[in-house]
C-alpha distance (Angstrom), angle and dihedral (degrees) to the residues before:
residue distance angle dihedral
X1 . . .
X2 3.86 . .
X3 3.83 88.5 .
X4 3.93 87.6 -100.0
X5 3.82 99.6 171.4
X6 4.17 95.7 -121.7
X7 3.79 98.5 48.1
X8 3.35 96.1 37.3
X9 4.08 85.2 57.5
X10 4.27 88.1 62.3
X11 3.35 132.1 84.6
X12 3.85 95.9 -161.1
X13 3.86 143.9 -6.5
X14 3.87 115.2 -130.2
X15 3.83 119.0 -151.7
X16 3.91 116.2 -155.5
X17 3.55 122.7 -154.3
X18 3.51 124.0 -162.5
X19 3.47 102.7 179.8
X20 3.80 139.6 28.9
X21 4.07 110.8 -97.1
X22 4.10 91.2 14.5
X23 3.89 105.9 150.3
X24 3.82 101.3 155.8
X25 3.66 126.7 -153.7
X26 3.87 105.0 -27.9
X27 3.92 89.5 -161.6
X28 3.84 96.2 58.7
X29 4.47 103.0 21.6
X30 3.20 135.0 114.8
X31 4.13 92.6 -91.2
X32 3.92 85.4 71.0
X33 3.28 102.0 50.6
X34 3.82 118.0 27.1
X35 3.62 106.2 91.4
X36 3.69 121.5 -117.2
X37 3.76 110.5 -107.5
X38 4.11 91.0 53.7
X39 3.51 111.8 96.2
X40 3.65 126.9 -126.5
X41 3.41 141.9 -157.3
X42 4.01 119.9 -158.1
X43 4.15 105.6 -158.1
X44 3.66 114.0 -148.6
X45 3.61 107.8 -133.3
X46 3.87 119.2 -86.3
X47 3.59 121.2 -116.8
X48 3.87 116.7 -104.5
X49 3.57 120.2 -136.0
X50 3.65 117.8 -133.4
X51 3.76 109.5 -100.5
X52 3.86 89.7 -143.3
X53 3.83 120.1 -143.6
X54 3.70 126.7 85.7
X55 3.98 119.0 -71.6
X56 3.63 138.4 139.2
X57 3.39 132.3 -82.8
X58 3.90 98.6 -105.3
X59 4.21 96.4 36.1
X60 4.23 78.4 53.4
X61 3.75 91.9 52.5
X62 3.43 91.3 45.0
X63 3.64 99.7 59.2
X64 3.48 91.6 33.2
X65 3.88 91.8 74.9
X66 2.87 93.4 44.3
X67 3.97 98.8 52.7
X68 4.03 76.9 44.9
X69 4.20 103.2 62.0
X70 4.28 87.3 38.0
X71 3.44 94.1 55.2
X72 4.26 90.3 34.3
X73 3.82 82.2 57.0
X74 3.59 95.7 49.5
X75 3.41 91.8 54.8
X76 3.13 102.9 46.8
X77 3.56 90.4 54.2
X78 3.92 92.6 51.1
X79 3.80 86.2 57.0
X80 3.80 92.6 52.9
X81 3.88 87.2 44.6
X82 3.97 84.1 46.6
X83 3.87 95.4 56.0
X84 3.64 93.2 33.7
X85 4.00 95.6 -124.0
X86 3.56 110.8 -171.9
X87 3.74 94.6 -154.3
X88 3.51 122.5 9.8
X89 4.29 141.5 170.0
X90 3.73 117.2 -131.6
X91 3.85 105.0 -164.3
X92 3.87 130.3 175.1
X93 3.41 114.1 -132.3
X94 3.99 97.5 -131.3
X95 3.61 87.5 69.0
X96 3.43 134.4 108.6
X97 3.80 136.4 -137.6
X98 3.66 110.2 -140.2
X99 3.64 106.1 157.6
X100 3.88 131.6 39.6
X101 3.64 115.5 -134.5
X102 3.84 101.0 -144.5
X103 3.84 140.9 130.0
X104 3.80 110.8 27.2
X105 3.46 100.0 -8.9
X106 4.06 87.6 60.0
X107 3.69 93.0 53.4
X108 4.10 96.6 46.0
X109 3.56 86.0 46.4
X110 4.14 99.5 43.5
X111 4.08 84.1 48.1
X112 3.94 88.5 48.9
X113 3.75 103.4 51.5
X114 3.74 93.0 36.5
X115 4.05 94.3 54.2
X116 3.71 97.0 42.1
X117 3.56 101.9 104.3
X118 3.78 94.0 174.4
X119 3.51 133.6 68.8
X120 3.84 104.6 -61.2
X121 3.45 133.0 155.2
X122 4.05 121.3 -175.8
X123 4.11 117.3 -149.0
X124 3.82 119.8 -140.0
X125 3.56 102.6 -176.8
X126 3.88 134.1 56.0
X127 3.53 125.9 -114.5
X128 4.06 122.6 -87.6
X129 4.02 99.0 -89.1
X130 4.07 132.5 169.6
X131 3.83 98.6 -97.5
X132 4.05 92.3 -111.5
X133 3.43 93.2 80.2
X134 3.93 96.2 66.6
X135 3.54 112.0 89.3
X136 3.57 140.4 161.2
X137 3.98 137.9 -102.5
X138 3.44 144.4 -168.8
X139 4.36 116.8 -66.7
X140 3.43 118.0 -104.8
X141 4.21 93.7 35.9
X142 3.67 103.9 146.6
X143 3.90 128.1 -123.8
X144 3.53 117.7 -95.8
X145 4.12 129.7 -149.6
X146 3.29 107.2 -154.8
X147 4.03 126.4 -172.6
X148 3.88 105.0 -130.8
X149 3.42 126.8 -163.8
X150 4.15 98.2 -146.5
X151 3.42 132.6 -7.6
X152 3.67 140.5 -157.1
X153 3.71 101.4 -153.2
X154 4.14 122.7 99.5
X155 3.99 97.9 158.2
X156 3.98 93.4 95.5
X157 3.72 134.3 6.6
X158 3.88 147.4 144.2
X159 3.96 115.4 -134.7
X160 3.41 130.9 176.3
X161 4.04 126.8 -132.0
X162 3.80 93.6 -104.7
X163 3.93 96.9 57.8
X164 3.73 87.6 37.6
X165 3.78 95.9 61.6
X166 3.81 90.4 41.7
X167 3.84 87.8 48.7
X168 3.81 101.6 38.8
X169 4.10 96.7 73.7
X170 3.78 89.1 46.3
X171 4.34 84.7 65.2
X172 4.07 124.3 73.3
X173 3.38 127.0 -137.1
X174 3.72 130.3 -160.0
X175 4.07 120.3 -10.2
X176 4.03 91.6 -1.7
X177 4.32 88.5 64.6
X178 4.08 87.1 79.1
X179 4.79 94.9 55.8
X180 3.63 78.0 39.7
X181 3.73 101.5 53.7
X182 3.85 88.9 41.7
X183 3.54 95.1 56.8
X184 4.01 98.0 38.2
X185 4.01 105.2 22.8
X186 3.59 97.7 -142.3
X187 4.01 144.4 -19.5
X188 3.75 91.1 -91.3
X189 3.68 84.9 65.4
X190 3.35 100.6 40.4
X191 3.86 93.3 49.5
X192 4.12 90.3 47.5
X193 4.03 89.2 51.9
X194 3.58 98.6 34.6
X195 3.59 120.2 19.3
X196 3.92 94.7 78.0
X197 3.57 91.6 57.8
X198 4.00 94.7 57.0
X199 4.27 88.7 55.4
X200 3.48 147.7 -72.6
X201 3.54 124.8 -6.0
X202 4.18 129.0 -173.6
X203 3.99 127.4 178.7
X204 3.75 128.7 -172.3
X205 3.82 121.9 -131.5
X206 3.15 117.4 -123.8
X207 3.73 88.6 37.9
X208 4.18 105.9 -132.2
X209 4.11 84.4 -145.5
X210 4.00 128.7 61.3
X211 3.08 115.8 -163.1
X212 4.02 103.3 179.3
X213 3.76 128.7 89.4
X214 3.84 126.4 -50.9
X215 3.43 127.0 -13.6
X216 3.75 125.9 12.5
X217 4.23 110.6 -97.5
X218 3.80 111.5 -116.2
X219 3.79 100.8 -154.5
X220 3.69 125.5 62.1
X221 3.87 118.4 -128.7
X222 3.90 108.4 -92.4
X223 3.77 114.1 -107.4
X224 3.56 90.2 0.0
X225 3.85 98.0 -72.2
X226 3.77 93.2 160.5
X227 3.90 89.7 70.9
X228 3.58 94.9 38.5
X229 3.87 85.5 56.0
X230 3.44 94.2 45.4
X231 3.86 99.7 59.8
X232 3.63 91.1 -110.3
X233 3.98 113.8 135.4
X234 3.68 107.9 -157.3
X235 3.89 145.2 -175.8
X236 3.63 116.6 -130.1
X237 3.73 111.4 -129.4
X238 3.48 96.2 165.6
X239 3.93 89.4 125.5
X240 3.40 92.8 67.1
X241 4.45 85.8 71.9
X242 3.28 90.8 86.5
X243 3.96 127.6 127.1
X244 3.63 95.7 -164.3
X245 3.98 88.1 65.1
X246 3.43 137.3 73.1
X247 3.90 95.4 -115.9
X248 3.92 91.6 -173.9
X249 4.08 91.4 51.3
X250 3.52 96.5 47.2
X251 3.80 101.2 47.6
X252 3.86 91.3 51.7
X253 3.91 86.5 48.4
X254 3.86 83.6 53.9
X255 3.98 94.7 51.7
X256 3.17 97.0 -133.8
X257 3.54 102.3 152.1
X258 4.07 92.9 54.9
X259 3.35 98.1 87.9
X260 4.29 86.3 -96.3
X261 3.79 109.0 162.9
X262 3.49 96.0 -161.6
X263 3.68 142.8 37.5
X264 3.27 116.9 -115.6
């Protein structure tokens, strides 16, 4: 797997499909940039129940997909459960790669996933915004990690087995995905009012997967607007990408990993 510090750090990538034929982008998916060497496991798309009732044609299509990526989530978390994968990437196959996540970045982020202990789960894609909000910034701006309290993002994320288990009960599967959908409206939702209480969660900004329409953005969203306009409170931990510091030392210095809310 080129010993590249993230994928090295997973045991397996999980593809969801949503729908029967989906292949994505082949430019920018997951075939052109997971490394050879990390397995992967393509989910054929769950059957949807029919919601029963009387609605139209597009309303029915609607909630249809979304019925489809809860209960493609839910199983790919039941297979990661299944095969006890300590850290894993669930990864719908619409999305789009659009950043590499290499060099120092890779080795903060390696040394993060493998030392949380807790329930963690990392986000790699940024939530579902109206396209004015992107805009661009100077070159050279670094990456930043930020620790967010919610998020409403589900297109691409890592997770390991502890959060899974606590999160897999909390997700229906077969007939119960339609009371469930009615009360919570959809796993974006559910993750951005839930998620956070379950453990730790982390996002990257700019987020190296897209997971809107069309072609992947090139800019990242100056001063991370796309989490400010996504409800998301963060911490910037953007000092932490820094190859002159021992990234390892000073997140266990920070506690991180304790279940600490807040830096100190």
């Amino acid at each position: 797997m080129g010993r590249n510090p993230f994928w090295a750090a997973l045991d397996a990538v999980l593809v969801v499909k949503t729908e029967e034929g989906a292949s994505g982008h082949p430019e920018w998916s997951w075939k052109a940039y997971v490394p050879h060497g990390v397995p992967v496991h393509e989910l054929v798309p769950v059957d949807v129940p029919s919601p029963g009732g009387d609605r139209d044609g597009a309303s029915l299509r609607a909630e249809r997909r979304k019925a489809a990526r809860v209960l493609g989530h839910q199983a790919a978390l039941a297979l990661a459960s299944s095969r006890n994968f300590t850290r894993f990437m669930v990864v719908e196959e619409n999305c789009h790669f659009r950043l590499p996540v290499t060099g120092t970045m890779a080795r903060m982020l390696g040394q993060l996933l493998i030392g949380c202990r807790e329930r963690a789960a990392l986000f790699l894609c940024e939530p579902h915004l109206s396209p004015h909000i992107a805009c661009s910034v100077a070159n050279g701006e670094k990456s930043a990690l930020l620790r967010v309290s919610d998020m409403a993002a589900s297109g691409a994320y890592v997770m390991n087995l502890s959060l899974c288990d606590r999160v897999l009960p909390a997700l229906p599967s077969g007939q119960r995905v339609w009371p469930w959908l009615r009360y919570y409206g959809s796993l974006e939702e559910w993750f951005a009012r839930y998620l956070g209480r379950y453990g730790d969660l982390y996002a990257l900004s700019p987020a190296p997967v897209s997971c809107g329409v069309g072609a992947p953005m090139p800019a990242l969203c100056k001063s991370m607007g796309h989490f400010n306009n996504a409800r998301t409170k963060y911490t910037d931990l953007s000092y932490l990408v820094n190859p002159a510091i021992n990234s390892w030392r000073w997140l266990k210095s920070l506690n991180l990993f304790a279940g600490k809310k807040e830096l100190p």
